[in-house]
Backbone as CSV, one residue per row, in Angstrom:
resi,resn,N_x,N_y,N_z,CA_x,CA_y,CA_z,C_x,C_y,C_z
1,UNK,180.403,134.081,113.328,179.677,133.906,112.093,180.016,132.543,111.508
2,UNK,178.957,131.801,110.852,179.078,130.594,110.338,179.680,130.627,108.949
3,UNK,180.335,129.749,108.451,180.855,129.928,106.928,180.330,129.136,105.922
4,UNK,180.288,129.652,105.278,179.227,129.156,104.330,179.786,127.303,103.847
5,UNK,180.611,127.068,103.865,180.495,125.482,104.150,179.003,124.865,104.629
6,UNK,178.975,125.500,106.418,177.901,125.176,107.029,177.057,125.524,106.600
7,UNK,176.280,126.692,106.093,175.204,126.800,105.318,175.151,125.932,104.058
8,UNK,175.682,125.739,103.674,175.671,125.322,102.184,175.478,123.365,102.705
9,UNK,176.019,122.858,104.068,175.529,121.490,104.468,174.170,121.485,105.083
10,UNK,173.973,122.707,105.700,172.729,123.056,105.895,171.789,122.850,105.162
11,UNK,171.597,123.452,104.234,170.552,123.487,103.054,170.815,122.057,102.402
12,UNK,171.556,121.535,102.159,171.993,120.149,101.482,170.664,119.061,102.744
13,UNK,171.356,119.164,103.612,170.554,118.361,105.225,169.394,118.259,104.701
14,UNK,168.543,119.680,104.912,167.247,120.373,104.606,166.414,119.768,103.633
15,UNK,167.540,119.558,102.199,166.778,119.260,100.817,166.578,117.997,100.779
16,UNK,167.843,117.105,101.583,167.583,115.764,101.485,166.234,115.283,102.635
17,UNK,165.978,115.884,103.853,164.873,115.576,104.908,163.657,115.774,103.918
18,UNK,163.775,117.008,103.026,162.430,117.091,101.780,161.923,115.939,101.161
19,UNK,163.218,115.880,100.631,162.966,114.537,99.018,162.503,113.489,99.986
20,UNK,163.414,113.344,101.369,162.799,111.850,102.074,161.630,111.977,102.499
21,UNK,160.766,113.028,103.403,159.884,113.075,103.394,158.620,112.733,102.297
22,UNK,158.877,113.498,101.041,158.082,113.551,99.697,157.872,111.768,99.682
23,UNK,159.197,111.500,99.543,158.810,109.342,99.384,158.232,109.071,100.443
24,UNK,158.163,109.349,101.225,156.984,108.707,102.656,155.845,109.076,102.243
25,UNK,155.752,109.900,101.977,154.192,110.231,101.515,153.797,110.157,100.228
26,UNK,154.560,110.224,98.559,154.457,109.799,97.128,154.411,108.611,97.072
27,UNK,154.820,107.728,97.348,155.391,106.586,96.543,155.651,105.260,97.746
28,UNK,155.291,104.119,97.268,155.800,102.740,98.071,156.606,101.934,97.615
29,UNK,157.790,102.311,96.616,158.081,101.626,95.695,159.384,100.894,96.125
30,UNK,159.610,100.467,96.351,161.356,100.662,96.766,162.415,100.931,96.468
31,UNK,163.325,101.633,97.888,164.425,102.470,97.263,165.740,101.424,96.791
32,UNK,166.138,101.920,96.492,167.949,101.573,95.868,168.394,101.334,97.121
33,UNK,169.373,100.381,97.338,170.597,99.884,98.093,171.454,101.111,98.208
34,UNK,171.850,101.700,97.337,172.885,102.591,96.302,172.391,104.011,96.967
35,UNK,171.136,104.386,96.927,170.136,105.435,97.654,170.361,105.614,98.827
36,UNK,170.155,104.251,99.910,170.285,104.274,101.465,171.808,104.794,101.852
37,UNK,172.588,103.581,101.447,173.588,103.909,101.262,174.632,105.136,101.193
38,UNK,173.998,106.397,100.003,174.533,107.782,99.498,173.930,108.475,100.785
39,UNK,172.345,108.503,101.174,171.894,108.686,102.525,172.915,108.715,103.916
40,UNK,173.038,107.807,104.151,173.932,107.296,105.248,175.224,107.520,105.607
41,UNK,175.800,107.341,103.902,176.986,108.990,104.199,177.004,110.001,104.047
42,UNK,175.723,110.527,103.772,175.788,111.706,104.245,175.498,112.405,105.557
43,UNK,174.925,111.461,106.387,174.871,111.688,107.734,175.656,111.115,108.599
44,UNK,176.517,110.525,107.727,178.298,110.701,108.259,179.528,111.622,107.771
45,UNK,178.668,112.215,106.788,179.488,113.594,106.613,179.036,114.929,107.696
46,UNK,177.958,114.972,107.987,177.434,115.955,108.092,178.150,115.396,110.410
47,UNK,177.833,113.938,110.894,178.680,114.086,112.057,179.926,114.561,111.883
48,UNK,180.882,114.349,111.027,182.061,114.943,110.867,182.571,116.029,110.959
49,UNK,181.197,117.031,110.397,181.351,118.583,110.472,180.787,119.045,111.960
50,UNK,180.170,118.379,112.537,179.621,118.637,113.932,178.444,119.010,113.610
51,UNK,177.798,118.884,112.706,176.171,119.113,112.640,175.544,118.000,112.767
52,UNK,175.439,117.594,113.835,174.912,116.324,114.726,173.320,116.573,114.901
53,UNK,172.701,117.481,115.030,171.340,117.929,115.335,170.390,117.371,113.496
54,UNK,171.321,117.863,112.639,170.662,117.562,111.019,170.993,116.326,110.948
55,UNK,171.894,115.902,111.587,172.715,114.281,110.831,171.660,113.526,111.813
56,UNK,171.332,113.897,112.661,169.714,112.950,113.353,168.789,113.430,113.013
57,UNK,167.973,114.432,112.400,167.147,114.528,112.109,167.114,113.624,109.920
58,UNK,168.497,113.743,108.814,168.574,113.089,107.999,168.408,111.719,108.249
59,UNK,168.844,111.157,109.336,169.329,109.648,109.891,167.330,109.062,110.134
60,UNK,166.977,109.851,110.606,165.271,109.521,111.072,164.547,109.237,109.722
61,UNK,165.131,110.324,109.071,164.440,110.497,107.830,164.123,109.238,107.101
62,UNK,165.898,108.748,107.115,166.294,107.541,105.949,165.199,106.322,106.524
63,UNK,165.443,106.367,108.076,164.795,104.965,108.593,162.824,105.066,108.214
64,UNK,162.561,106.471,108.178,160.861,106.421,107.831,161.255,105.535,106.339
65,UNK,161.667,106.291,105.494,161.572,105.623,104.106,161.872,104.271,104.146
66,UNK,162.597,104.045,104.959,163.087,102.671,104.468,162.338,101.374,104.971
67,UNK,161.581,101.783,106.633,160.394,101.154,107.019,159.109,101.414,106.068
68,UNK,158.700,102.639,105.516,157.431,102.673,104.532,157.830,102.010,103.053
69,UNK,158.685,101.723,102.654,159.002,101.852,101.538,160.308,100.588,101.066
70,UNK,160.626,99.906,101.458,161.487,98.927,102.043,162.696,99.124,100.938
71,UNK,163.149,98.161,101.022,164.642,98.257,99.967,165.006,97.360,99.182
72,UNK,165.196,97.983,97.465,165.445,96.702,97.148,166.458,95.781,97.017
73,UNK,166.664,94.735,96.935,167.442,93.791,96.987,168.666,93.293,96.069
């Protein structure tokens, strides 16, 4: 049985692939430095725990937004 740690990074993974998705398709505006950034560790938190399958599917995520939507400076 999994412990709820993992569920609970689970659903975290999940909500953030949402919100990134939602900006690929809402908005062209550009993101925060500060944004990519909080992103990026979290899909170095999430290799840490061995959820490698979400931490590439978050990691894809960041790079759509950040190619549609660029970054600001």
């Amino acid at each position: 049985m999994k412990s709820n740690t993992y569920y609970s990074n689970l659903n975290g993974g999940i909500r953030i692939c949402l919100t990134l998705s939602f900006l690929t398709k809402g908005t062209t505006y550009p993101v925060g430095q500060s944004s990519v950034d909080l992103w990026l560790d979290t899909v170095d938190s999430f290799h840490e725990c061995g959820m490698h399958h979400i931490a590439h599917k978050v990691d894809e995520a960041v790079c759509n937004v950040v190619e549609k939507c660029g970054v600001e400076k």
